[in-house]
C-alpha positions, -999 to +999 in steps of 0.1 A: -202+203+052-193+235+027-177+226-006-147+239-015-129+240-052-093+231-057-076+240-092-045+224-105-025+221-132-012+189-146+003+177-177-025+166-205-014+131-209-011+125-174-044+135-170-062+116-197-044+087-185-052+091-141-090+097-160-089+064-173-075+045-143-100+063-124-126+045-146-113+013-147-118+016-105-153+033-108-139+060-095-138+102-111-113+127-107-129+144-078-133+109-057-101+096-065-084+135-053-104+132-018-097+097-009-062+109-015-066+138+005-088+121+031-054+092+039-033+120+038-052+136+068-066+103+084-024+093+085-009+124+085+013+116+063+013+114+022-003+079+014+025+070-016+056+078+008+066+040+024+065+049+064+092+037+086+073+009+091+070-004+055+106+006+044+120-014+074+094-047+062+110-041+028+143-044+040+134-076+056+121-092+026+152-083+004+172-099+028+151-129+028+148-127-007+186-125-011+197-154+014+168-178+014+188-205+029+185-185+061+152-190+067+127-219+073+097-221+043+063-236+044+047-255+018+014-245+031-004-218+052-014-250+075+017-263+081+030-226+093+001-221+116+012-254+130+048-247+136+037-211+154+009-229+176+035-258+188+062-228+190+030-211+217+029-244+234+069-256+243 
């Protein structure tokens, strides 16, 4: 695999600040630019844009959100895996 150097400019603040994120993650610069780039080809699309998918399960959840007496709720995980394994069995 050859090496290859990409130059940009960014604002200094903003890059002070991405350095220190990068930190907190264990992560530099350069690794946190190539796992960027590496979703970016792996999805072929830009990693921080929602796909259709995700806007459409955002949509859900504001409307689930906004009329709650719509839908049933669980008090626990267990209890909902039941409901779904009796719902598999009628």
């Amino acid at each position: 695999m050859s090496i290859s150097t990409i130059s940009i400019r960014v604002d200094s603040e903003l890059k002070r600040k991405a350095q220190q994120v990068c930190k907190k993650m264990g992560l530099n610069m350069t690794s946190a630019i190539e796992l960027f780039l590496n979703n970016t080809v792996k999805d072929e699309e830009l990693p921080l844009i929602p796909n259709k998918e995700t806007i459409e399960a955002l949509k859900e959840y504001e409307e689930m959100k906004n009329n709650p007496e719509k839908y049933k709720r669980y008090s626990s995980f267990k209890e909902a895996m039941k409901d779904v394994f009796e719902e598999e069995n009628v």
